[in-house]
N, C-alpha and C positions, 0 to 999 in steps of 0.2 A: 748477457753481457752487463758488465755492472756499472754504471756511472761513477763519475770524479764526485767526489765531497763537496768539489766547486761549482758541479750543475744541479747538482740537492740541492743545495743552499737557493741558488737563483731559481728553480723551479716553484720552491716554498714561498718566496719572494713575492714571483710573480701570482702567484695563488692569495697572497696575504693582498696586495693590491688589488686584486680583482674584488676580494670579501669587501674589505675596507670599503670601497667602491660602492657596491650594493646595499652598505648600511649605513654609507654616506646621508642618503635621499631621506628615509624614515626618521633618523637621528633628526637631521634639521629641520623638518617638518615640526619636530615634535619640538624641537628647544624654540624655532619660532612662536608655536601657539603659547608654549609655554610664557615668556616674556611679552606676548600681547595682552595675554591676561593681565598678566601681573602688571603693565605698563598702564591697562585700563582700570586697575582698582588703586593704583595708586593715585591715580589722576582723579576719581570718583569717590577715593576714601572707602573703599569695601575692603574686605578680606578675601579675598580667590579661596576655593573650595579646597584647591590643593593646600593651600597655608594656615590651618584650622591654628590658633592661638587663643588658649585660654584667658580672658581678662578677667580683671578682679571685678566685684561686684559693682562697686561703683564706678567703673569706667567703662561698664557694659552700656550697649544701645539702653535709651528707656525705653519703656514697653505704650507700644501703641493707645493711645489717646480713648477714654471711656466715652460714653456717651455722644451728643451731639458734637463734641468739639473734634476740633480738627477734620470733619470732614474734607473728601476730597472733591466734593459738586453739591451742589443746592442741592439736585436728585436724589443722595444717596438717604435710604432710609433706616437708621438706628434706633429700634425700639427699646425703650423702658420696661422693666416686670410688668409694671401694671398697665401698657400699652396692649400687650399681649392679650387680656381680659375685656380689650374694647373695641380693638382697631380691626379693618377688615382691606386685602390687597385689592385694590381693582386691576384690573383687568390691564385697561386703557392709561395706568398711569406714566407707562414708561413715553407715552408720547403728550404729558401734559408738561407745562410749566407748572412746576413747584419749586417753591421758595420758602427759605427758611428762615423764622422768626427769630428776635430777641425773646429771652426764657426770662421770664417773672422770679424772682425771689435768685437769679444766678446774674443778668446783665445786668437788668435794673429792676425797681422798686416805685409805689407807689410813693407821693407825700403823704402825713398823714395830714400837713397843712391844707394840700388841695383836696377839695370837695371832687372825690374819685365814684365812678360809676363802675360797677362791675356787670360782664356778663360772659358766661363760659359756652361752651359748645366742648361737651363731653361724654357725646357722642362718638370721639376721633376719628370725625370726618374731615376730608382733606378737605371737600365742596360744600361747604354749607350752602343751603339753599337761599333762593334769592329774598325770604320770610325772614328767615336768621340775615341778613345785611340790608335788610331795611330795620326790622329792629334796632340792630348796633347803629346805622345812620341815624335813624330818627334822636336817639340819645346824645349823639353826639351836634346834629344842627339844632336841637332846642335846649341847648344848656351849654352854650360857646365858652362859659367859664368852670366849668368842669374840666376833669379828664376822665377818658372812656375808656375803659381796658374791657379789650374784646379777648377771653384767654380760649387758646383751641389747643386741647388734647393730642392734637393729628402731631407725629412726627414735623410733616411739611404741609404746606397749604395749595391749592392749586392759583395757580393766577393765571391763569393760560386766555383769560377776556379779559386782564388788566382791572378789573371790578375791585380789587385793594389794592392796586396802584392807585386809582384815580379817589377813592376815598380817602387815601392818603394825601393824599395829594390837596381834596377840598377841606378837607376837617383837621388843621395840625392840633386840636386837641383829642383824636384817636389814636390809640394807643394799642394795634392788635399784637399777641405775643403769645408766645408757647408757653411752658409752664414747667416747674420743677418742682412738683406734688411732692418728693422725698424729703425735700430741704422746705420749703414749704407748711409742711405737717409737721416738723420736728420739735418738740419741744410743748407741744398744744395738747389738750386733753385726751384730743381723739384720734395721736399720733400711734397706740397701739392698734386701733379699728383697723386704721387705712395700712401699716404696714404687714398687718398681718394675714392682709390679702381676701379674709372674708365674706366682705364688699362683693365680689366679682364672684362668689360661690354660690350654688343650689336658688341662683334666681335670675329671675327674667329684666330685671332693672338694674343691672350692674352701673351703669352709666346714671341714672336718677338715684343713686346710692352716694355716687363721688359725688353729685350736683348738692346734692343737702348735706354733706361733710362740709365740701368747697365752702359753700357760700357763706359760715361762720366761719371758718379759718379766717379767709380775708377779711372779713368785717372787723375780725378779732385783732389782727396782725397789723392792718392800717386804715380801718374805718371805712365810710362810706355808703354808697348805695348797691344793692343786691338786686338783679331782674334778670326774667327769665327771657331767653328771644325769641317767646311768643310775645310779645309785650313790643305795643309801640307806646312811643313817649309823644304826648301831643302840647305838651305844655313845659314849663321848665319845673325841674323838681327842685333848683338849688338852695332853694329855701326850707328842705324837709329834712328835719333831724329827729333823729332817734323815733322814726313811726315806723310801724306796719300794714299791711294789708290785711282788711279784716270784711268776713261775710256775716251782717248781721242777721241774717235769717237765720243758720245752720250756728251761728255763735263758733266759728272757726278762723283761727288765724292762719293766714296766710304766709309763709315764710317766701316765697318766690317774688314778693316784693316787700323791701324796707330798706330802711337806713341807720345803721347803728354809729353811732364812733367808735373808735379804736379802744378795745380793753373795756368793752361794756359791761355792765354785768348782766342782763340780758342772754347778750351772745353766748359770754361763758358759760349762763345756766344752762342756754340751749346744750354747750356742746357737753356740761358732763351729764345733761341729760341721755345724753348721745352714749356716753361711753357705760351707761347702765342699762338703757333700753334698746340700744340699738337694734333692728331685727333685716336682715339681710332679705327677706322676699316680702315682706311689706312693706308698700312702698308709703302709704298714708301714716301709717307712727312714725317714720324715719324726716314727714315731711311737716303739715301741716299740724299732727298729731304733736308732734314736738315741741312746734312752736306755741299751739293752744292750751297744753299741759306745762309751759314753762310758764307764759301769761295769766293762768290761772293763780298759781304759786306766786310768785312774785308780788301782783296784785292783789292777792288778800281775798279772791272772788269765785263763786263757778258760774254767776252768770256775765259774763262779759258786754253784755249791752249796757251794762252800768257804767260802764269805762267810757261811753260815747258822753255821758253827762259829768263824770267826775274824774279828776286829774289820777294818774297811778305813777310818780316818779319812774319807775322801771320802762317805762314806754306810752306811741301813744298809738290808738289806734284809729286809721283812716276808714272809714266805708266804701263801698262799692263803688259809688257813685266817684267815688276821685280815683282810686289803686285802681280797678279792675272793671267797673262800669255795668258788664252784662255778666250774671253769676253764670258759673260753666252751665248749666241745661239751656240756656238759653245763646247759646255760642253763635249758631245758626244764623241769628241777624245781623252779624256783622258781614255776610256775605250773601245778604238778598240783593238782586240788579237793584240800582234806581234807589237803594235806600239813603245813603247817604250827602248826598250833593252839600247839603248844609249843617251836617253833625258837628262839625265841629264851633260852628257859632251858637249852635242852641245847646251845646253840654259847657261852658265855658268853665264848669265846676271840675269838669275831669283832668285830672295830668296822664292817665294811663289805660289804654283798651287793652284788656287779655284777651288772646287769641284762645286758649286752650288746644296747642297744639296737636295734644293726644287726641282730643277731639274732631279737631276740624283737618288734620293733617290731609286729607284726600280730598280735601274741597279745593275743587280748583277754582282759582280767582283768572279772571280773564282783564287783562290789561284796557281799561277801559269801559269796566260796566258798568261804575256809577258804583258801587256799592261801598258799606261805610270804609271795609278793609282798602277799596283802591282808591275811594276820594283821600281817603287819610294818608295812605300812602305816596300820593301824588305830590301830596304837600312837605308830609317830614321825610321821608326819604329821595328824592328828587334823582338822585345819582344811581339808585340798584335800579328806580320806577325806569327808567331810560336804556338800562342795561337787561331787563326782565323784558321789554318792549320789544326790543330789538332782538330779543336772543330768542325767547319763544312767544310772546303773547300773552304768558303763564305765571304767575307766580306759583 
């Protein structure tokens, strides 16, 4: 039996309303999400994935921030090329406080007006020991008219015992800061050494490689005093221009202590000594070798004990007895119990005791033995002595 034309029709109908129906639910689903997106990036300034629109090159987002800047947490750690060659992850760091420093030669800059002390840890260690922060305190409370630039390789620093809070806090003439080695080095003699990565190759001293680059750069760039932090300061240096540290026994100069001004010619010898001799796994040409074959030159001499009697405009040289006190074979007695109690009244000639850290790095000092390292310590460093006390009994 065949239907009317007029029940096709509404049979179709109701079949098309039923469809309609069913694709009612998915449709709206979708054109909702649709319009939330797009309601959410218009509100946040994004693009939705679905809307991909090509911009011109200069109305594109910029590209993510290099280096230290812009981080998004004190935490976050952005290494340098030449970081890579030094630094090593702990472990423990995700649960330390680290903080991160003003960078040398990118925030700010020395005077060459102020009489600046320099000392690095390039190492890039985040903790430098409590050895290295009494070092940097002792410089900074016996030379109140200085400023003390403590420079640390490490991306971030740990502070997690406040121990550079509270030396910031007592010394506003310390100065601790990160470092921008690239900008830094540029333009200097021994700006092809250090960029071209060498430093950090086929040797055990990468880190005492930058230290003897370093510490003419800065001398060179804005003058100053140069020390290692094995080195306490027991007296004020602000009076010592243009000298070095010098061992008259062995007729060796010292470069881990001196004082150049800015644009010396000295330092420049040293550094295009540097950029002719320099040798990547020895570490004595690179250091003291440099400095006594620049001294030789300049002076006019090979025997260098003449220079304690006679003037050499290019520099002067200090002895033992003031720079460095006990020559390194003899290291050991700054860390006998009981020796010290009155060293520092009967040496009144010395500004400076060399620890020789290479050496003595495993001697432990015990917070209260009398010996010359912790009587001395007690005195110019006050703030780490208290913080070493408390923390292990150890330096």
């Amino acid at each position: 039996m065949q239907s009317a034309p007029g029940q096709n029709l509404a049979r179709r109908c109701q079949w098309c309303l039923k469809a309609a129906w069913k694709l009612l639910i998915p449709i709206s689903v979708v054109g909702l999400t649709v319009l939330t997106i797009n309601g959410y990036c218009l509100y946040n300034e994004c693009t939705p994935r679905t809307l991909k629109i090509a911009l011109p090159v200069d109305l594109a987002y910029p590209p993510p921030p290099k280096g230290n800047e812009g981080a998004a947490s004190d935490t976050v750690e952005e290494r340098e090329w030449w970081q890579e060659a030094l630094c090593q992850t702990r472990a423990d760091d995700d649960e330390a406080l680290m903080i991160r420093l003003p960078v040398l030669a990118r925030d700010v800059e020395p005077d060459r007006k102020d009489y600046n002390i320099y000392l690095g840890e390039t190492n890039c260690d985040s903790r430098p020991l409590f050895r290295v922060w009494c070092s940097v305190e002792s410089y900074a409370q016996q030379n109140p008219g200085a400023k003390v630039w403590f420079l640390v390789t490490a991306p971030t620093l740990d502070d997690s015992d406040r121990l550079v809070a509270r030396l910031r806090a007592h010394y506003g003439n310390l100065r601790v800061v990160g470092v921008d080695l690239d900008r830094l080095f540029a333009g200097t003699p021994v700006e092809e050494i250090f960029t071209s990565g060498n430093w950090t190759r086929n040797t055990p001293w990468p880190a005492n490689n930058l230290s003897n680059l370093l510490r003419n750069v800065l001398l060179w760039q804005w003058g100053g005093f140069n020390s290692d932090t094995d080195c306490l300061c027991v007296r004020s240096i602000e009076n010592l221009r243009n000298v070095i540290a010098y061992d008259e026994k062995k007729q060796v100069v010292n470069n881990a202590i001196m004082h150049f001004d800015a644009q010396h010619d000295y330092v420049g010898a040293m550094m295009e000594y540097h950029r002719l001799n320099f040798k990547t796994n020895v570490w004595h040409t690179n250091g003291p070798g440099t400095a006594t074959a620049t001294a030789r030159r300049l002076c006019e001499t090979e025997n260098l004990n003449e220079l304690l009697h006679r003037k050499c405009a290019a520099l002067t040289l200090l002895p033992l007895k003031k720079l460095q006190f006990y020559r390194f074979d003899s290291w050991k007695r700054y860390f006998e119990p009981k020796a010290g109690s009155d060293f520092l009244k009967e040496h009144s000639e010395a500004y400076i005791l060399h620890l020789y850290n290479k050496l003595s790095k495993k001697e432990p000092v015990r917070v209260g033995s009398r010996s010359i390292y912790d009587s001395t310590a007690r005195e110019v460093c006050p703030v780490t002595y208290a913080a070493a006390g408390s923390r292990s009994d150890f330096f």
